[in-house]
C-alpha positions in Angstrom: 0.2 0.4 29.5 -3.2 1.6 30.8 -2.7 4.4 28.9 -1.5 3.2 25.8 -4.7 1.0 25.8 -6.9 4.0 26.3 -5.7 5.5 23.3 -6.0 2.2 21.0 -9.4 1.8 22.2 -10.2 5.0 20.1 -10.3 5.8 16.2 -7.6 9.1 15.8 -8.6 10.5 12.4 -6.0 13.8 13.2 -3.5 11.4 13.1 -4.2 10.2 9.3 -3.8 14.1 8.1 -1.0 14.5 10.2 0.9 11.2 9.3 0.2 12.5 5.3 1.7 15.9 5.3 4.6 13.6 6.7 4.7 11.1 4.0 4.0 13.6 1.3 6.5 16.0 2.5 8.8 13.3 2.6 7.9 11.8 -1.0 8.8 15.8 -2.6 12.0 15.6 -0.7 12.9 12.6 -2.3 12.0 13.9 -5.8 13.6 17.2 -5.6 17.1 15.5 -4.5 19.5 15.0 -7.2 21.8 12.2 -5.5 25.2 11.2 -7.3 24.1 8.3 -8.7 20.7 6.2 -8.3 20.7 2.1 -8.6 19.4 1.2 -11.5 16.4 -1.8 -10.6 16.1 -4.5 -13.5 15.7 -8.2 -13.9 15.2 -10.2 -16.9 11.9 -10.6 -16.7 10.9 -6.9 -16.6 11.8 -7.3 -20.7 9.3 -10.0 -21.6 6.5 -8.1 -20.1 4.8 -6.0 -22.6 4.0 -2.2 -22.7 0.0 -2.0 -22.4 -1.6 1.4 -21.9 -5.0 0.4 -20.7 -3.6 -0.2 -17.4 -3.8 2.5 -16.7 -7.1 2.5 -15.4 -6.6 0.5 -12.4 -3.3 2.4 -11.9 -5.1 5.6 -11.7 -8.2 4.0 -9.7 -5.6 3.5 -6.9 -5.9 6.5 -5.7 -10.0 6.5 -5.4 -9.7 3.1 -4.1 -7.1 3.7 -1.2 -8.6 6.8 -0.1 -11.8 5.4 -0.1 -11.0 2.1 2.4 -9.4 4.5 4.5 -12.7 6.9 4.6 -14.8 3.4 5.2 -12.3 2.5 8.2 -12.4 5.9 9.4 -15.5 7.0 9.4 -18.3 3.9 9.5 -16.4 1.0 10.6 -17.3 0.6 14.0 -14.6 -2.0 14.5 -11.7 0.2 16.0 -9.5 -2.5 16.0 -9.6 -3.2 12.1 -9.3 1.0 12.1 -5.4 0.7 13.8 -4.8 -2.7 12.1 -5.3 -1.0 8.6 -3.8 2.5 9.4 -0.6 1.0 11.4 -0.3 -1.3 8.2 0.1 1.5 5.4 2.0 3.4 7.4 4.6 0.8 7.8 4.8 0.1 4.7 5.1 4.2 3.6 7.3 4.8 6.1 9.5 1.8 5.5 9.6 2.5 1.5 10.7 6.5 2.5 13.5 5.2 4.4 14.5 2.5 1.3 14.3 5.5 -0.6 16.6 8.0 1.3 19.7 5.4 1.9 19.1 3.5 -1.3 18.4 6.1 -4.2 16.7 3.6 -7.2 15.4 3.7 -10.5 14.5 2.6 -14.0 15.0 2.7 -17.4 11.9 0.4 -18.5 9.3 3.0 -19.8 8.9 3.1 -24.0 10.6 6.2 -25.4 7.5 5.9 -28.0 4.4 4.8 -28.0 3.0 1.9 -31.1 -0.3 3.7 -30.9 -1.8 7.2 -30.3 -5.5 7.0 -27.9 -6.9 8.8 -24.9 -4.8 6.2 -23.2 -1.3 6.5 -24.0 -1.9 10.3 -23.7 -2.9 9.6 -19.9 0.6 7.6 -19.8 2.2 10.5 -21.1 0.5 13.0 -18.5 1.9 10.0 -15.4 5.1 9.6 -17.2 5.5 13.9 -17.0 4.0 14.1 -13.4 5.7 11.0 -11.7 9.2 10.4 -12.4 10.9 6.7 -12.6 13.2 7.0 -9.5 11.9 6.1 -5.6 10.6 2.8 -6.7 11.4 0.2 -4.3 9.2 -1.6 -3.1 6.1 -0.4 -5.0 4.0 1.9 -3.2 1.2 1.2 -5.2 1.3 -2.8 -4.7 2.3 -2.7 -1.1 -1.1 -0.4 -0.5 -3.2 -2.4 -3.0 -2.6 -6.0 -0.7 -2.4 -4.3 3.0 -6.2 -2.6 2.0 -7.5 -5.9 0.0 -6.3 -7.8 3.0 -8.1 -5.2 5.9 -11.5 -6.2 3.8 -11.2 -9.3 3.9 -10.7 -9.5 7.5 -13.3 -6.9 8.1 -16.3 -8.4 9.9 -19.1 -6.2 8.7 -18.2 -7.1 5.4 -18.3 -10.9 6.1 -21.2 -11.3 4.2 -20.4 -8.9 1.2 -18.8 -11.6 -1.0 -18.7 -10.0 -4.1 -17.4 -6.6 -3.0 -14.6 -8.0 -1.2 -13.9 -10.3 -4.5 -14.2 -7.2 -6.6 -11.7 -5.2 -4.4 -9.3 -8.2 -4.8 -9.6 -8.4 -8.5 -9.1 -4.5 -8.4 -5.8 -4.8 -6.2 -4.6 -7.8 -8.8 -5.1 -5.2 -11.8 -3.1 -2.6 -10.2 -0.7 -4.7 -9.3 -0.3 -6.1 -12.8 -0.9 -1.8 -13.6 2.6 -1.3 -12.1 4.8 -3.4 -14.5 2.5 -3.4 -18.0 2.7 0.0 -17.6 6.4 0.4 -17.1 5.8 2.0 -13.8 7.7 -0.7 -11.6 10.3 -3.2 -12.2 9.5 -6.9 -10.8 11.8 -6.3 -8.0 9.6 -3.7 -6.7 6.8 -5.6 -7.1 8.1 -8.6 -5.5 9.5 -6.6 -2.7 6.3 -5.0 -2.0 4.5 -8.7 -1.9 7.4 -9.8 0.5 6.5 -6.8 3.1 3.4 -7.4 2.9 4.1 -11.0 4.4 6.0 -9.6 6.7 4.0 -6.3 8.2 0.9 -9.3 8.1 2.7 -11.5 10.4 3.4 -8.8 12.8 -0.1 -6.8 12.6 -2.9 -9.7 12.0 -1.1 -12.6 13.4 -1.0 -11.9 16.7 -4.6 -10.7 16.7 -6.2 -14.0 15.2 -3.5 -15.7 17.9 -5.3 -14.2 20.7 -8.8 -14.4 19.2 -8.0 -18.5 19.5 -7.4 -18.6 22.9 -10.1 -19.6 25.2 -12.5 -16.8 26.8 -10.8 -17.1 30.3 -7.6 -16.4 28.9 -8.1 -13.2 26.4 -9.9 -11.7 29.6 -6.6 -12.4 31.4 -4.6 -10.7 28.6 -7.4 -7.5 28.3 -6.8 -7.2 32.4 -2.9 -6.9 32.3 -3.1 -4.7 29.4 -5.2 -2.4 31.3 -3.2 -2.5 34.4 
């Protein structure tokens, strides 16, 4: 346990490059198979939402915007604790939508076979629609990672009194998480499934932590001892 505890106490960035050639190793496996059939995700809803191409700012934002929490956490966040909650939270989530993946090939038929207008943005659909195809899907990567990183800001205490970047990064998650099904990149299923981990990953990862944080001084030195024995 002691050294378990020495490890936490310590931010790991190794472990962020190693953990990625992992995931992304694991995400080209899982577009380069050609299973026998894949199950096709739909509900009724997913046909009254409208095709909108500007979305696909935020969508495309979510890359800048995860990789730049992560660099915050990492690098000058002091908290260490925040650090693990944040990392152990997307890679949950990754790891967990990987394994989905692999037993339960998915898809979609929702994207537009042609697009009503012709602008700079539609042609940036075109470019995701040719890069990124519309199998692996559930839950949604994009919305899972959107909540986890809003979430570790919020909680972050250096940024307790930076109201209106924290407000900003929530609006941002919102848009890409309306991004995913305006731009026909996600079902509702996926988005709802992402939502629904995120409860659950929450509960196990925060929880305890503001649990503890509650308890009277005597008793989280108590805890801090046997965790070091």
């Amino acid at each position: 346990m002691k050294n378990t505890n020495n490890f936490f106490s310590r931010k790991h960035p190794w472990l962020i490059v190693i953990y990625m050639i992992f995931y992304l190793s694991g995400f080209a496996l899982l577009e380069q198979r050609t299973p026998g059939s894949f199950h096709l995700i739909h509900l009724p809803g997913d046909d009254l939402i409208p095709f909108c191409e500007y979305f696909i700012i935020p969508y495309v934002l979510w890359f800048v915007y995860i990789a730049a929490v992560v660099i915050y956490f990492t690098f000058f966040n002091k908290n260490v604790g925040e650090y693990w909650r944040v990392i152990i939270t997307l890679c949950i989530g990754m790891t967990l939508f990987l394994f989905v993946s692999w037993i339960y090939p998915n898809g979609h038929d929702l994207r537009p076979e042609t697009f009503a207008r012709d602008n700079i943005f539609t042609q940036m659909v075109q470019m995701l629609y040719t890069a990124d195809t519309s199998t692996n899907i559930l839950p949604s990567i994009h919305v899972f990672n959107s909540v986890a990183v809003a979430i570790a800001l919020e909680k972050c205490q250096a940024l307790k009194g930076r109201r209106i970047l924290r407000k900003s990064a929530d609006i941002l998650s919102f848009l890409i998480v309306l991004s995913t099904m305006f731009l026909k990149q996600h079902s509702l299923m996926d988005v709802m499934c992402a939502l629904a981990l995120n409860v659950v990953v929450y509960m196990l990862v925060y929880v305890p932590v503001q649990r503890r944080s509650a308890l009277p001084k005597h008793q989280n030195a108590g805890i801090r001892r046997i965790l070091s024995e």
